[in-house]
C-alpha positions in Angstrom: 76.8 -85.0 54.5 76.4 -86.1 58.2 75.5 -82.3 59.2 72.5 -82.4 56.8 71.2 -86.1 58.5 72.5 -86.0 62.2 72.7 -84.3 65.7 76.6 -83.7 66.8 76.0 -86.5 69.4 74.6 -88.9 66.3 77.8 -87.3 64.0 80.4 -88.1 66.9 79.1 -91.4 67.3 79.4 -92.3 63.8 83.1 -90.3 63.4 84.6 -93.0 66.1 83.8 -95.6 64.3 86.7 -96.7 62.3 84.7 -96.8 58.9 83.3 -93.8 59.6 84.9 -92.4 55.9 83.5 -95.3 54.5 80.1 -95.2 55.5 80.2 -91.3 54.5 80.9 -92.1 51.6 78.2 -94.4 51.0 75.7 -92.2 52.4 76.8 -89.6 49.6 76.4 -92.2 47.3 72.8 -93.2 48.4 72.1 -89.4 48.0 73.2 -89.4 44.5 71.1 -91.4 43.6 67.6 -90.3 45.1 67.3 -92.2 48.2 65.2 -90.4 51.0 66.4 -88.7 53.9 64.4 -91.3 55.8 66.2 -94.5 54.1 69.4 -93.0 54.6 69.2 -92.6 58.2 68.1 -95.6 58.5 71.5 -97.3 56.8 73.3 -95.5 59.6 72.8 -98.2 62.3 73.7 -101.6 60.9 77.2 -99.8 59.3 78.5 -98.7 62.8 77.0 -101.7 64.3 79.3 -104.0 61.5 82.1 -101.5 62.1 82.4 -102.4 66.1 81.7 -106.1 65.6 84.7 -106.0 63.3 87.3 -104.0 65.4 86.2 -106.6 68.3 87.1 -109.4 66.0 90.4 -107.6 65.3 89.5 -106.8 61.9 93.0 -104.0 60.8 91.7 -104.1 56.6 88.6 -103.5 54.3 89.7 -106.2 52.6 89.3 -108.8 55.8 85.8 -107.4 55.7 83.9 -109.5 53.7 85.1 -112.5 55.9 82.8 -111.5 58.4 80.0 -110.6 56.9 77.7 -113.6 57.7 78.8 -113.7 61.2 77.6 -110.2 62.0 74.6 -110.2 60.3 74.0 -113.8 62.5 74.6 -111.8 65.3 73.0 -108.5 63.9 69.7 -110.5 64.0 69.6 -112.1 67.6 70.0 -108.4 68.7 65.8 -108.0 67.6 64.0 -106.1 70.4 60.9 -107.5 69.3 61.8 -111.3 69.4 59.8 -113.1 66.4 60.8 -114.9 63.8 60.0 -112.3 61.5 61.6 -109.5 63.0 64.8 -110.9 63.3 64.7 -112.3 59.8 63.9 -108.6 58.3 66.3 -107.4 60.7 69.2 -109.6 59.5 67.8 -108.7 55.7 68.3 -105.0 56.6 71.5 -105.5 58.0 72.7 -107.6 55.1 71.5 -105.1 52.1 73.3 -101.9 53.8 76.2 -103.4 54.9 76.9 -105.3 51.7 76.2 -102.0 49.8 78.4 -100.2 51.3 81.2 -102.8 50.7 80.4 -102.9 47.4 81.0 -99.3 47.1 84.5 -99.3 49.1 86.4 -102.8 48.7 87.5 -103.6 45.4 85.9 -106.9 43.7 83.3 -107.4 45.8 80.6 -109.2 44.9 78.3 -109.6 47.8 75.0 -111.3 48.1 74.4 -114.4 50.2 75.2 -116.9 46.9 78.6 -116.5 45.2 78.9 -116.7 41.8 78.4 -120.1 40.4 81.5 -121.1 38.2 80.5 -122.6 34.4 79.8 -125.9 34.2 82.3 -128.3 33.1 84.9 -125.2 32.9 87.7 -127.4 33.4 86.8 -130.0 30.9 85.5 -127.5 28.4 86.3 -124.1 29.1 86.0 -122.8 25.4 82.2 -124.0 24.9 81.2 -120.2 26.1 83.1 -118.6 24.0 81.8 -120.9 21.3 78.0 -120.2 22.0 79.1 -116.5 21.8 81.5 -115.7 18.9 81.0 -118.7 16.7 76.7 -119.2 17.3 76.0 -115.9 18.1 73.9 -116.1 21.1 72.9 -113.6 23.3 73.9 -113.5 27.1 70.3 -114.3 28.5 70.5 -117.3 26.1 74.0 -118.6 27.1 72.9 -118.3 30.7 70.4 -120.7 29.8 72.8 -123.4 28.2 74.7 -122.5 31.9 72.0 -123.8 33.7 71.1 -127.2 31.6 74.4 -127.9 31.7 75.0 -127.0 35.5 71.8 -129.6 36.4 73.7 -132.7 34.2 77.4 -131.6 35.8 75.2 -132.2 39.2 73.4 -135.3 37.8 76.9 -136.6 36.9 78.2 -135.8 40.4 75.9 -137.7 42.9 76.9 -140.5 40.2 80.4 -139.9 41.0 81.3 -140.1 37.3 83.7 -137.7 35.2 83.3 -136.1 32.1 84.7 -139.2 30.4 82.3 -141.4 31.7 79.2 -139.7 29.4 77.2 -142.4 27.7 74.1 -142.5 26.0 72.5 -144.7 28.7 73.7 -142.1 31.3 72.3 -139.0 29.1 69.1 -140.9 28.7 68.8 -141.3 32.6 69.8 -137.5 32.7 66.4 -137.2 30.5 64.3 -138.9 32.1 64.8 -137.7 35.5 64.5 -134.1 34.3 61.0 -135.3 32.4 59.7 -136.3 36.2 60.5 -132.5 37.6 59.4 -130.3 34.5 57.0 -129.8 31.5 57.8 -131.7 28.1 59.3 -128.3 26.5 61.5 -127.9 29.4 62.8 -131.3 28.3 63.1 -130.2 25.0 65.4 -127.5 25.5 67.5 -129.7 27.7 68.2 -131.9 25.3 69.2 -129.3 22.7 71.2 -127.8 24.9 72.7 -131.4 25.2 73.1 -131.9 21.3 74.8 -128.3 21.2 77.4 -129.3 23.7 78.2 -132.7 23.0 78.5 -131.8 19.3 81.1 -129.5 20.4 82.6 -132.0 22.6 83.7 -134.5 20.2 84.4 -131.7 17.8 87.5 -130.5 20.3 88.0 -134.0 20.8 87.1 -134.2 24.4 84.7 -137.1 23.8 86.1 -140.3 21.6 82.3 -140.3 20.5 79.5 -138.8 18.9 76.7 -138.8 21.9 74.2 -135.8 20.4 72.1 -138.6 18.4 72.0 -140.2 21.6 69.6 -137.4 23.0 66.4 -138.0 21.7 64.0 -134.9 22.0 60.6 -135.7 23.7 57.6 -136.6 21.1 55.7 -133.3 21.1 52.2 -133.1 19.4 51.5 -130.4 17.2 49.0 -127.9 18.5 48.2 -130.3 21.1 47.9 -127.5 24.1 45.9 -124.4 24.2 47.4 -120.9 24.3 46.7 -119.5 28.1 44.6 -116.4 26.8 41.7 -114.9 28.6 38.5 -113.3 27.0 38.4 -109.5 26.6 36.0 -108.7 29.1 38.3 -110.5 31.6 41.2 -108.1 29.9 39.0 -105.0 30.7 38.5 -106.2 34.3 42.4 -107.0 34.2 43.3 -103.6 33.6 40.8 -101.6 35.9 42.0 -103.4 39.0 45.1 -101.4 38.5 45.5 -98.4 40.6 46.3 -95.4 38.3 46.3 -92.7 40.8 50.0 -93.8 42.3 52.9 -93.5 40.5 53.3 -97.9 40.5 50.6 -98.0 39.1 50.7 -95.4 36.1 54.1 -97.5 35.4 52.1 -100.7 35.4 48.9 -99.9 33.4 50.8 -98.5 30.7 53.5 -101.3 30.4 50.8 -103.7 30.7 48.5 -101.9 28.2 51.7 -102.3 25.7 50.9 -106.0 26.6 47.6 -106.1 25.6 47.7 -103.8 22.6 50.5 -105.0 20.5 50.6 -108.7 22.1 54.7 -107.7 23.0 57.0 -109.9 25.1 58.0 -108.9 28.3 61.5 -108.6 27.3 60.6 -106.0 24.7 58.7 -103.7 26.9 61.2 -104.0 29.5 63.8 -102.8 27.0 62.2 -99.7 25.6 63.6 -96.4 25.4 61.7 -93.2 24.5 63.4 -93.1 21.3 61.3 -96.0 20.7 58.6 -93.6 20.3 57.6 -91.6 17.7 54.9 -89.0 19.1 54.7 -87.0 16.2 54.0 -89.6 13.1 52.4 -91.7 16.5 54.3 -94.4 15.5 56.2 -97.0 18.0 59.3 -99.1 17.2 60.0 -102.5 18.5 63.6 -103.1 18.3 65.2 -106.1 18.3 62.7 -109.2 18.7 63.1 -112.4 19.3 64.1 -113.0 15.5 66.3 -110.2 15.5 64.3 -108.0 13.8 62.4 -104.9 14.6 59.0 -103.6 14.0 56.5 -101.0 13.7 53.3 -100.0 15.0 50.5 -97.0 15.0 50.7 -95.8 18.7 47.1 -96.4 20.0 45.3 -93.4 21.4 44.6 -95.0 24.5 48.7 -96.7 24.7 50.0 -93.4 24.0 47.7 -91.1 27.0 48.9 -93.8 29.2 52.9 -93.8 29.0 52.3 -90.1 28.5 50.7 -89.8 32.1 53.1 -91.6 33.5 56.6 -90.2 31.7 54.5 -86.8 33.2 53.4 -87.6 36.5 55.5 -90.9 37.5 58.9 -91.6 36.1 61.5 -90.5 38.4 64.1 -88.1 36.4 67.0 -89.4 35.2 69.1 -89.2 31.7 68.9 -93.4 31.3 66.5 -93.3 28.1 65.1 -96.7 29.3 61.2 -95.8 29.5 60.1 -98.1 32.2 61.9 -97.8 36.1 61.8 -99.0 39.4 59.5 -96.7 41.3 62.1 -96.6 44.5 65.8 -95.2 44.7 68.0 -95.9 42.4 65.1 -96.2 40.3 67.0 -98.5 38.4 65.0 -99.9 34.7 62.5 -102.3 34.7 63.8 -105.6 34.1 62.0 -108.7 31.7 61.1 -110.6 35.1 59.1 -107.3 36.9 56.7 -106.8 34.2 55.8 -110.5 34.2 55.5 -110.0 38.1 53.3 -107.5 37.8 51.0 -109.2 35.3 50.9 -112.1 37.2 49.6 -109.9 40.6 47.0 -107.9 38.6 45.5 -110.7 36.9 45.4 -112.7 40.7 43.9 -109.4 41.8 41.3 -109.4 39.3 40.1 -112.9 40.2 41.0 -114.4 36.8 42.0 -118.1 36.9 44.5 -119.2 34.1 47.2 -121.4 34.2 50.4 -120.1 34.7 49.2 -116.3 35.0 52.4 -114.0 33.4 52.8 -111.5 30.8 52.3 -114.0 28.0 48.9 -114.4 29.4 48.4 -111.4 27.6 50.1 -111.7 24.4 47.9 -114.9 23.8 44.8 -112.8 24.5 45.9 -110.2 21.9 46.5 -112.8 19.5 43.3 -114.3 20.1 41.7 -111.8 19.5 42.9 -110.9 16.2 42.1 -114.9 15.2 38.6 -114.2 16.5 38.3 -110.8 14.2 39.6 -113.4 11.4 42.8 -111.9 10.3 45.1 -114.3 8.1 47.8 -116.6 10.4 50.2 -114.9 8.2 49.1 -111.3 9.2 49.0 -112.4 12.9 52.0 -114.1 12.8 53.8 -111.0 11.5 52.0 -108.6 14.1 53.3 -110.3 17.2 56.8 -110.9 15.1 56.4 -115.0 15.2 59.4 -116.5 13.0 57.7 -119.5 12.0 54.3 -119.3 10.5 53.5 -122.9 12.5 53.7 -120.9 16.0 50.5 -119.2 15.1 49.0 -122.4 13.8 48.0 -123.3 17.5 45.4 -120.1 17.2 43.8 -121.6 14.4 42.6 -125.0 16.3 39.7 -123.9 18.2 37.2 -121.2 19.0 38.4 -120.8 22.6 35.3 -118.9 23.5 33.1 -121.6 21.7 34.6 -123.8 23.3 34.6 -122.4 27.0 30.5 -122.5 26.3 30.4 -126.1 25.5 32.6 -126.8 28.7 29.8 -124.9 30.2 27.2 -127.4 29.3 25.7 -124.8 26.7 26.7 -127.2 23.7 23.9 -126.9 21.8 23.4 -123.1 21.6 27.0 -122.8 20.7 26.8 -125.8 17.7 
């Protein structure tokens, strides 16, 4: 492998370092799985640099190495030729990534990454509730990570109170509330506090509480249909959509996973997770599996939706036998996660100019719907399009005309009355 990359001098170099089987290895590795030439070399440096710094320290074991891994890349960083702030912070960013890599690759059970894995909250007091979200509620992974992180921000509250678990009360939970109401929007709140209920119901059902606390979590008063769904009007979707670059290979990926947006008013999530069994080119039919409600749908693939993942699965996707549609444009091409499509609608609508408040991939799932409101399909029909589980989520569509309504804002009243 070094013969392919290296001069002898380069190759020697590297062989006296005492990980020199270990960076090889991870330089095979990086091959595998499509890296460049270029970005290999480029590895090289930090590795033998980490591997000196370490023998110095008297470092005899891989498994000592983690130990020292934020110490070098300190180090690793003042060594900058070009002595900016900037320049030393990508250098110790470069230095991190490779070197963490690699030990990812060679020492058993490491992690890496500059945060360690946060434990559960309340795990000692309550180290079954997980397992009860999962086997006995049935909740999916993302959605227990969710409970974590409610759960984590009251185990915190809790803490800079210097109570215990056993000193929960109602006055305290409501306190918990409140403060999380100054920070956050009112449905953040909400799902606080039902992550509250959820926990404290199972509390006193293991007997770790003497009592019953969920009543003592009030949900916020919510209105209904008292926002506006964030859509934009379809000329600004056409103006969206051309800003997009379709000549690289970023942004074939993008136009069509966006146009999947803007077509079938999907989640992010659900064009993140498709697979090209999901499509059916020769009925022209696509399948939605597993939505929000836990069922799936169907759709007639668009003319337009189909040319575009066409052109890119032809002229973009990197080859590889994952049947996840959607991947990262640079080695190891890994899929496209829920969070990189919202991303990238968020950065094309900016591009575009359009102003809309909190800009993301649901920016374009309320357009769609709005849309269909506007053509005057039933709430029922909609509702079942965009695979709502209550017909009362669609309700909101039904409150205004938002484009009549963006002409009377524009002092143009009259002609719109």
């Amino acid at each position: 492998m070094l013969e392919q990359l290296f001069f002898p001098r380069k190759i020697r170099r590297i062989r006296r370092c005492w990980l020199a089987g270990d960076i090889e290895q991870y330089l095979v590795w990086l091959q595998q799985r499509g890296f460049s030439e270029h970005l290999i070399r480029n590895r090289v440096p930090p590795l033998v640099h980490f591997g000196r710094f370490t023998r110095e320290r008297g470092v005899r074991s891989r498994e000592q190495l983690p130990d020292h891994v934020d110490a070098f890349v300190a180090q690793y960083g003042r060594q900058c030729r070009v002595h900016t702030r900037e320049a030393r912070k990508e250098r110790r960013w470069r230095g991190r990534r490779a070197v963490e890599q690699m030990l990812r690759l060679t020492v058993p059970g490491f992690r890496g990454g500059r945060w360690p894995a946060r434990p559960w909250p309340f795990a000692e007091t309550a180290p079954g509730f997980p397992d009860y979200l999962r086997d006995e509620r049935g909740l999916r992974a993302i959605t227990i990570r969710a409970h974590a992180h409610h759960l984590r921000l009251l185990e915190g509250f809790m803490s800079e109170e210097r109570l215990g678990f056993r000193d929960l009360t109602p006055a305290l939970l409501t306190a918990f509330v409140v403060a999380r109401s100054r920070k956050v929007s009112a449905a953040d709140v909400g799902a606080c506090t039902g992550v509250l209920r959820v926990f404290l119901t199972y509390a006193r059902r293991e007997r770790l509480i003497e009592r019953d606390l969920a009543s003592a979590v009030e949900r916020p008063k919510s209105y209904a249909l008292a926002t506006l769904p964030r859509s934009i009007t379809r000329d600004d979707v056409s103006r969206f959509l051309a800003v997009i670059d379709r000549k690289s290979n970023v942004g074939r990926r993008d136009y069509a996973m966006l146009l999947l947006l803007v077509t079938y008013g999907l989640r992010a999530r659900e064009v993140a997770a498709m697979t090209l069994d999901d499509f059916d080119w020769r009925r022209e039919r696509l399948r939605v599996p597993m939505r929000k409600g836990g069922h799936h749908h169907l759709y007639p693939l668009t003319a337009a939706t189909g040319l575009a993942v066409i052109e890119y699965l032809r002229k973009a996707r990197p080859s590889c036998t994952d049947r996840r549609v959607f991947r990262g444009a640079l080695a190891p091409f890994a899929p496209v996660e829920h969070h990189t499509v919202s991303h990238r609608a968020s950065l094309y609508l900016r591009r575009a100019g359009i102003e809309v408040r909190r800009p993301g991939s649901h920016t374009l799932r309320h357009s769609c719907v709005q849309r269909l409101v506007e053509a005057d399909f039933d709430l029922k029909a909609i509702g079942d399009f965009v695979g709502h589980r209550q017909p009362h989520t669609t309700q909101i569509y039904s409150k205004v005309s938002v484009e009549k309504l963006r002409e009377v804002a524009l002092a143009r009243g009259e002609a719109a009355l």
